[in-house]
C-alpha atoms as one frame of an Amber mdcrd trajectory, in Angstrom:
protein
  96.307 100.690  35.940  93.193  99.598  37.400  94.804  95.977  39.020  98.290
  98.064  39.865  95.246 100.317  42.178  93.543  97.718  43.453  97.213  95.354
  44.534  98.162  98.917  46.493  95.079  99.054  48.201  94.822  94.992  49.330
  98.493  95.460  50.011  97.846  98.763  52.250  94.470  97.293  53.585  96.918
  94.403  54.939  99.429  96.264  56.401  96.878  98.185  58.276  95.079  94.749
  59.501  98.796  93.563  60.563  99.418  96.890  62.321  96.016  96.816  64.518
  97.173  93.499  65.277 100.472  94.007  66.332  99.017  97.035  68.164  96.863
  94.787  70.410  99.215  92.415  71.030 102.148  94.878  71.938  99.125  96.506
  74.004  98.185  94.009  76.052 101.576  92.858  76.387 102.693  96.384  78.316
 104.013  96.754  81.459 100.695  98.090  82.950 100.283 100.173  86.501  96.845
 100.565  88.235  95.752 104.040  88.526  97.285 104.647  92.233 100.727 104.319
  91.134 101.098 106.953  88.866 103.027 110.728  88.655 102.780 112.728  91.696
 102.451 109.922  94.110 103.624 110.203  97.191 105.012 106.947  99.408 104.796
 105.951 102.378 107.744 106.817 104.381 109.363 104.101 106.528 107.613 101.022
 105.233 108.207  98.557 102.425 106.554 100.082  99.412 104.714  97.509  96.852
 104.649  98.142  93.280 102.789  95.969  91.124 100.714  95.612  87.545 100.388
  93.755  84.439 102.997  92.059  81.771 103.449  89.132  79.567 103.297  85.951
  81.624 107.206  85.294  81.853 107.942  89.035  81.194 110.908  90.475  83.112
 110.096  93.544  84.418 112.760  96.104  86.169 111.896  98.910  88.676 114.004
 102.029  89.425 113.482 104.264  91.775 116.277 106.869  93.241 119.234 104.357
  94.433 117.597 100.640  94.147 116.774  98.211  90.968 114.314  95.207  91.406
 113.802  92.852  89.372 110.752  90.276  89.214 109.070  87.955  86.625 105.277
  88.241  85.630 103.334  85.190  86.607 101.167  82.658  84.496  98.211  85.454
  84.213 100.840  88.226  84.050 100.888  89.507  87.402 103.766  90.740  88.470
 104.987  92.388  92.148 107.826  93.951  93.729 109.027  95.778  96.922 110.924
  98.755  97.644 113.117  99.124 100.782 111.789 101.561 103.117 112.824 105.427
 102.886 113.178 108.233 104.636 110.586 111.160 103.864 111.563 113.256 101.176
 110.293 116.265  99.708 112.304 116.259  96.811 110.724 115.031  94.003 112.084
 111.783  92.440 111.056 109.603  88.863 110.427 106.158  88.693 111.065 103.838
  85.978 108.968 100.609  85.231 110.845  98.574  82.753 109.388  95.174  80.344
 108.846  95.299  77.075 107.683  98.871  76.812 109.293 101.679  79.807 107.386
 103.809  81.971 108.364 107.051  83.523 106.570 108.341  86.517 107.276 111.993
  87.621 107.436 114.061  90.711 107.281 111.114  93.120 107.684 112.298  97.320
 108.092 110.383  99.819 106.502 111.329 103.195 102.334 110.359 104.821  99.759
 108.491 102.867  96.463 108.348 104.605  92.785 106.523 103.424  89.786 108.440
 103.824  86.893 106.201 103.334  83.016 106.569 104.265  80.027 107.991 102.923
  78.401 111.838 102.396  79.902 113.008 105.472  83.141 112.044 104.060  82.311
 113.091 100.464  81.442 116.282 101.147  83.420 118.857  99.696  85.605 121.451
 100.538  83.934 124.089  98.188  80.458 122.925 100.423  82.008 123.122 103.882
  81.687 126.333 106.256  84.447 128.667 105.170  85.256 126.026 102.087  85.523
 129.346  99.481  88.504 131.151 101.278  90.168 127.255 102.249  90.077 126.640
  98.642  90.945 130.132  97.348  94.317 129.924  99.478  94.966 126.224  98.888
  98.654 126.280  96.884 100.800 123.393  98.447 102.764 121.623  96.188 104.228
 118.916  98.895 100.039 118.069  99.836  98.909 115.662  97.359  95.486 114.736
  96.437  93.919 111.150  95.152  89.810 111.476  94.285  88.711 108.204  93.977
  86.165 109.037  90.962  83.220 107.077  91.350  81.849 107.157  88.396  84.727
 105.266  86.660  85.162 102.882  89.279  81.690 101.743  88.725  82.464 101.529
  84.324  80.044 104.218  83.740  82.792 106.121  81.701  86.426 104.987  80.264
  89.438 106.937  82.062  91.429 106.226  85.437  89.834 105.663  88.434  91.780
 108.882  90.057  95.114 110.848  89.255  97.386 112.393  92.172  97.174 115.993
  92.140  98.861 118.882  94.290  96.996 120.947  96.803  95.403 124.239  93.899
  91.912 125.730  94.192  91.389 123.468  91.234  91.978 120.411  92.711  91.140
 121.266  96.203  87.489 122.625  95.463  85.688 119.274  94.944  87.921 117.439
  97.291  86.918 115.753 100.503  86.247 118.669 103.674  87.597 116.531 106.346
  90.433 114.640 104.032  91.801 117.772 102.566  92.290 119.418 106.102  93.558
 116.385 107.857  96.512 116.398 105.309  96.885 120.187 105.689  97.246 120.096
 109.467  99.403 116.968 108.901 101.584 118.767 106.688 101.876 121.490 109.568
 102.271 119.505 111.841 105.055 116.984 110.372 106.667 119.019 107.986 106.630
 115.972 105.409 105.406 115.409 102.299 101.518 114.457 102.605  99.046 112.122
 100.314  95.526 112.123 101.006  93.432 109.284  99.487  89.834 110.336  99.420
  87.701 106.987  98.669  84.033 108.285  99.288  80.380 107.683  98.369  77.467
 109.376  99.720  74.355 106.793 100.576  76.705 103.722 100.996  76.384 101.089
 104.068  79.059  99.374 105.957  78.369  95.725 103.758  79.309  97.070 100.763
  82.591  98.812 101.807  83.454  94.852 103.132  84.594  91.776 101.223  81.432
  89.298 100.622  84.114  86.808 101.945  83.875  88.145 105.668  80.149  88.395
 105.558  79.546  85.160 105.679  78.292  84.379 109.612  74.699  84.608 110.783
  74.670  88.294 111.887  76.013  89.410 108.278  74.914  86.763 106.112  71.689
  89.143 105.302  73.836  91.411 104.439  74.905  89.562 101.367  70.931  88.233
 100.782  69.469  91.177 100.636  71.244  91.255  97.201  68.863  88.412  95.711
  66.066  89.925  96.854  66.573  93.152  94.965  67.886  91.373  91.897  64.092
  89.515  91.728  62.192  92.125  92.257  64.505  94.591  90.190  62.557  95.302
  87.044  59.323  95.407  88.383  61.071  98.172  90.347  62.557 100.014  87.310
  59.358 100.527  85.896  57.827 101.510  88.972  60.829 103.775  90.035  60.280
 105.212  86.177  56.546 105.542  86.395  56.753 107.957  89.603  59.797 110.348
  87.771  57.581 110.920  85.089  54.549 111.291  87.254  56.867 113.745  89.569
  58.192 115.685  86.341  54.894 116.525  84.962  53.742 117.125  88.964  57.061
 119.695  89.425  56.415 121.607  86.353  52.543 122.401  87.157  53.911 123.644
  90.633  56.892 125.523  88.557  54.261 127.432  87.015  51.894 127.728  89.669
  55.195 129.980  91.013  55.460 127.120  93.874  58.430 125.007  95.006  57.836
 121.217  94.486  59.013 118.615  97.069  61.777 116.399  96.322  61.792 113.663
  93.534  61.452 110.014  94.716  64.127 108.467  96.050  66.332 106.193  93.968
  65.370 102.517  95.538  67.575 100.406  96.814  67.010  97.777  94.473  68.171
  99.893  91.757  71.669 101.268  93.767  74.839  99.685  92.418  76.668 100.474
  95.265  74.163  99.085  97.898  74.865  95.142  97.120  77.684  94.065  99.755
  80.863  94.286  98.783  80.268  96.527  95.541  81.884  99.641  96.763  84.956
  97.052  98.171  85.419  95.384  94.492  85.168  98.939  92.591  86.633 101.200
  94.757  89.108  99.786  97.642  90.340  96.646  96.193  91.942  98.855  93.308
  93.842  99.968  95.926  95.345  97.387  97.708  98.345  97.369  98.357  99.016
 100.599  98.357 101.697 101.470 101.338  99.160 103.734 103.623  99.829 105.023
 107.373  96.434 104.293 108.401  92.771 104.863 107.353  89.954 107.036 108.732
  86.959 106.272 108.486  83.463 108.890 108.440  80.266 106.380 108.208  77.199
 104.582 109.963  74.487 107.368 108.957  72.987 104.975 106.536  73.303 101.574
 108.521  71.328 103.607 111.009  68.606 100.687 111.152  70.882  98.458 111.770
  72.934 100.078 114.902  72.716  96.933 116.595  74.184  94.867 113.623  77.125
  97.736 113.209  78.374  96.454 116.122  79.624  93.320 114.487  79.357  94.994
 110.957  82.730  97.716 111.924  84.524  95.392 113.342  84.748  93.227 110.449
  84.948  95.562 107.920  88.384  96.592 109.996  89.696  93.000 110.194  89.001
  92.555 106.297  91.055  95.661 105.117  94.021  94.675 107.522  93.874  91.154
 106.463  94.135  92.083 102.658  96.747  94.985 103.319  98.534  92.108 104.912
  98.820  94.852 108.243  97.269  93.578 111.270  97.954  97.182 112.938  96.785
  99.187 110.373  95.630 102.385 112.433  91.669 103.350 111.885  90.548 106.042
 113.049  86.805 106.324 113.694  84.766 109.413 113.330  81.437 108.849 115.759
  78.112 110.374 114.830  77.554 113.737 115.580  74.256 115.559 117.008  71.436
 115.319 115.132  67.583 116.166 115.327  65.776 117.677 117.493  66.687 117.541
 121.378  64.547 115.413 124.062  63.516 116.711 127.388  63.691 113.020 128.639
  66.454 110.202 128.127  65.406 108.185 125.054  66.914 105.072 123.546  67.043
 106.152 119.953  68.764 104.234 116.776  71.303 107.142 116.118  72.405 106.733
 119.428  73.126 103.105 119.437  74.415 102.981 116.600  76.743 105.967 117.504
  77.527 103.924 120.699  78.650 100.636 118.312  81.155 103.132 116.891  82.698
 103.532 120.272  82.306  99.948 121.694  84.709  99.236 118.021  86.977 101.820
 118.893  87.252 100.667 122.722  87.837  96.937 121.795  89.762  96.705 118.589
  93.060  97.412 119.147  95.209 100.782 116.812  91.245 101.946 116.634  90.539
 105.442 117.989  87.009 107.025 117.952  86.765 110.939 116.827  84.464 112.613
 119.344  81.923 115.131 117.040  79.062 114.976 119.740  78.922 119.330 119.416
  79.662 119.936 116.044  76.711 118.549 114.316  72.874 120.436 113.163  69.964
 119.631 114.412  68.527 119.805 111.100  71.310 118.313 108.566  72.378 115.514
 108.137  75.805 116.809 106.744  76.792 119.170 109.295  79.143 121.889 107.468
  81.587 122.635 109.767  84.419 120.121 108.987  87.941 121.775 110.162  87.183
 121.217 113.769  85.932 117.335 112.803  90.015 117.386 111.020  91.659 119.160
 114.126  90.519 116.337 116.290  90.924 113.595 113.810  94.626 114.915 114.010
  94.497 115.393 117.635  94.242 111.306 117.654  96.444 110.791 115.155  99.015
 112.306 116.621  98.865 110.583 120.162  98.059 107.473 118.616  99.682 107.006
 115.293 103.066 109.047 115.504 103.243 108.790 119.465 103.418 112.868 120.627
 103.106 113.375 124.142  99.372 114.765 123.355  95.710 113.444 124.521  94.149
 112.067 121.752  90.830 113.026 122.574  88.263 113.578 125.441  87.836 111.041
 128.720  87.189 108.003 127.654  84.421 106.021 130.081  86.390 102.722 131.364
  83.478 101.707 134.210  80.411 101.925 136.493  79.552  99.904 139.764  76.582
 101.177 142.351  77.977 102.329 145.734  74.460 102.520 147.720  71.797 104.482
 146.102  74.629 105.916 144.150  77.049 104.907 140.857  80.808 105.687 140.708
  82.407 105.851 137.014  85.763 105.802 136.119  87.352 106.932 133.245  90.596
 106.888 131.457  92.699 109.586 129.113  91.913 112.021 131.988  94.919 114.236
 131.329  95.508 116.779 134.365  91.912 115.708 135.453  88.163 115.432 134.781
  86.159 118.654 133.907  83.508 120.345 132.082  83.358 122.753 129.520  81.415
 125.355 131.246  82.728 125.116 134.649  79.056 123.485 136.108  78.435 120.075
 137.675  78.947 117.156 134.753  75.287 116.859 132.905  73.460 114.364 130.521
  73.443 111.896 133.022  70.701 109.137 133.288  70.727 105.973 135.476  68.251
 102.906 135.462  67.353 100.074 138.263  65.973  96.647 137.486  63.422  97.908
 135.752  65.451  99.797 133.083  63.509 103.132 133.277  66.018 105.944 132.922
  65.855 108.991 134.655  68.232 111.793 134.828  70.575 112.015 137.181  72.787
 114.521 139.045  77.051 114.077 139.010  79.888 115.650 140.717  83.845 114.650
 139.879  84.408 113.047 142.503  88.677 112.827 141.359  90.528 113.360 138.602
  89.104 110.222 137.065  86.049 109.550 138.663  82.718 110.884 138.747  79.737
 109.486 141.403  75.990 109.515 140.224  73.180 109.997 141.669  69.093 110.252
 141.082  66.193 110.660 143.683  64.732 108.495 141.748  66.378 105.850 141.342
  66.914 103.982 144.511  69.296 101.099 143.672  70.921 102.052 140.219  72.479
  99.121 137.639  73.628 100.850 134.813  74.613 104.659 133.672  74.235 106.257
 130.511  75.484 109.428 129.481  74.483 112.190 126.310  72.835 109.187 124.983
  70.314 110.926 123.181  70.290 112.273 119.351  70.534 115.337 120.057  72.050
 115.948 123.802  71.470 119.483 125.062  74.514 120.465 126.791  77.103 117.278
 127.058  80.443 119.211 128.849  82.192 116.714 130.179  85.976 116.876 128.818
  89.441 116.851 130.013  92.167 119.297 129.042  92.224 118.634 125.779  88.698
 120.236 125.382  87.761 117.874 123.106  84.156 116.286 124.603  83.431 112.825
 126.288  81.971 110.632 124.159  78.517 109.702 124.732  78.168 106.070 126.773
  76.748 103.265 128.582  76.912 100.845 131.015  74.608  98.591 130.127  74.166
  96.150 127.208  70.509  95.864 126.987  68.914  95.537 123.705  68.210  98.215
 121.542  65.412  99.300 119.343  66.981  97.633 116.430  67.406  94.400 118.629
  67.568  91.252 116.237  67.411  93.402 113.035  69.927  92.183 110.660
């Protein structure tokens, strides 16, 4: 009785062992999707539409999807790709099936707008934190809006699970979504009458490098970029223990002033040594390249606060963090659009040549000479004193403003005038500017302000203006005898920039001149 026990057990242990086996095998032989394709997508409308994932090398793997079958074979490391034919929008929900050795049914698939919205806290913040966020999210219910959260937390491996899931437009799902991303694809929805998905791909703190491919770093302005990464990695324990040494120094610190019924400042800062998503291309690998390719309309894109040091650099930095998501989206035209820098700080009674400015001026130089770029104008809607200004419906209304002049081609302005040129006439400067609309004018009705010109010796001083036509301005100062270059609301925090055309929508801040900044050389 005793041997008859122990043959059932070997004999069940066995089956078990051949079981977990056959379970990892069959596992890792699946037909697998990355996260993006999943239920509730929705697809791009009028472009070819890649699906792709995992199989057996050799696998055949079938995909269905309303009227068309393709068929492809997975590749020596199980790769496998295919392309739908372009369709029509549709907001009837379809299934797709993924076919190999195991089947998988998606559900509730539309067809209609996908857009990427990509940048850092300005971008992340959500809906539930935005001015009026509580009554947007209360009366969110939109079944044709979906939503993708990029989770950053399991895009980094700090915790098994997708990287996202598509979800329609509730107060659930809505609440800790993006401000400006969930309002862009609710006045796109209004606007087109087609289903919408909104990508939100976000992370507060994060610079330019890392959103870009290492590959494209590689020149002498960016190269540091990609160094600064060995740096931090040798000094990165000594750090840790510092970093750990002040918490603990700052805990027992807090909880005397706690009880002392006072209100502690801030805990140290996390260094950047010690920030995962500060090496270059970190937040590319973990959080966009998942992505890829994806079938998207275009991208927009809400960051610079934290390359800020840099502005200079940006210049080159935007640029070629555009090139590198078109090149490996294999779209050459892929349509960015660029929110600029708001206000912020406190005003100056004099024009200054400030970081925030230049680098909000690199934004526009990108959006003037790459071409499908367009620049967001947000000069008025920032706070003086926040950095994450709260207000982000009006920052959406003109992010669709552009899209829709730009991107689907209505007969609208996409934004304020946009400064084309300056040359002196006399003691004087004439500017010219294009996407005038019925003409050149000012929000208050008063002569144009903000104004500052320079001479040789490139002290500014501010100036007078008058439109001089509907797309021209002349410049003046007493004080400035033979001008060379113009600049206009170049400071932080302008007081009262009103230039604008009919759209209403302001001027962006500019300038003439290309002399170095005060983060000249800093790389």
């Amino acid at each position: 009785m005793k041997r008859s026990c122990c043959h059932h057990l070997l004999r069940n242990l066995l089956t078990i062992h051949v079981m977990i086996l056959s379970f990892s095998w069959h596992a890792w032989g699946y037909v697998d999707l990355p996260d993006i394709i999943s239920d509730s997508m929705v697809l791009q409308q009028n472009q070819p539409i890649p699906i792709w994932g995992r199989a057996l090398p050799g696998e055949e793997v079938i995909v269905r999807f309303k009227n068309q079958v393709k068929t492809t074979i997975a590749d020596d490391q199980g790769h496998w790709y295919i392309v739908l034919n372009p369709m029509q929008a549709d907001s009837v929900a379809a299934d797709m099936w993924i076919e190999g050795i195991n089947t998988i049914h998606l559900k509730g698939i539309l067809v209609g707008e996908v857009w990427l919205c990509a940048g850092q806290s300005n971008m992340q913040l959500t809906l539930s934190e935005s001015l009026h966020g509580d009554s947007a999210v209360t009366s969110a219910h939109d079944p044709q809006l979906r939503l993708f959260n990029v989770n950053r937390i399991t895009s980094f491996g700090h915790q098994y699970g997708p990287i996202g899931q598509w979800q329609a437009s509730y107060p659930a799902s809505v609440r800790v979504f993006s401000a400006v991303a969930y309002y862009y694809g609710q006045l796109l929805r209004q606007k087109l009458h087609v289903p919408v998905g909104i990508i939100n791909d976000s992370y507060g703190g994060s610079q330019a490098e890392a959103w870009t491919p290492v590959a494209y770093l590689h020149t002498p302005d960016l190269q540091p970029c990609i160094d600064r990464e060995k740096t931090w990695a040798a000094e990165r324990a000594i750090v840790q223990h510092q970093y750990q040494q002040a918490i603990t120094q700052w805990k027992l610190y807090a909880e005397q002033e706690r009880a002392a019924g006072r209100v502690p400042r801030e805990a140290p800062h996390q260094p950047d040594a010690l920030r995962e998503y500060r090496p270059a291309g970190s937040i590319y690998e973990h959080m966009v390249k998942p992505l890829i390719p994806f079938a998207i309309r275009g991208v927009i894109w809400y960051q610079g606060e934290s390359n800020e040091d840099r502005a200079e650099q940006y210049g080159i930095l935007l640029p070629t963090l555009i090139r590198s998501w078109r090149n490996e989206w294999h779209n050459d035209t892929l349509p960015f659009g660029i929110i600029q820098l708001p206000n912020f700080r406190d005003p100056h009674p004099y024009p200054a040549d400030e970081a925030w400015s230049h680098l909000r001026d690199a934004q526009r130089w990108t959006a003037d000479t790459v071409p499908h770029c367009g620049l967001i104008v947000t000069i008025d809607l920032g706070e003086a004193h926040n950095i994450h200004p709260k207000d982000k419906w009006d920052v959406s209304k003109r992010v669709l403003q552009w899209a829709l002049a730009k991107v689907y081609d209505w007969p609208v302005l996409p934004g304020g005038p946009i400064f084309q040129q300056a040359h002196p006439n006399g003691n004087k400067m004439i500017l010219t500017f294009t996407c005038t609309g019925k003409g050149l004018k000012t929000t208050d009705g008063m002569p144009p302000n903000e104004f500052a010109l320079a001479g040789e010796d490139h002290q500014w001083h501010w100036a007078k203006a008058k439109i001089l036509s509907p797309n021209q301005i002349i410049v003046w100062s007493p004080e400035v005898k033979h001008p060379i270059a113009v600049r206009y609301a170049f400071n932080n925090n302008p007081l009262r920039p009103n230039l604008t055309n009919d759209s209403g929508i302001p001027a962006s801040p500019f300038r003439s001149d290309d002399w170095p900044g005060p983060t000249h050389g800093k790389r």
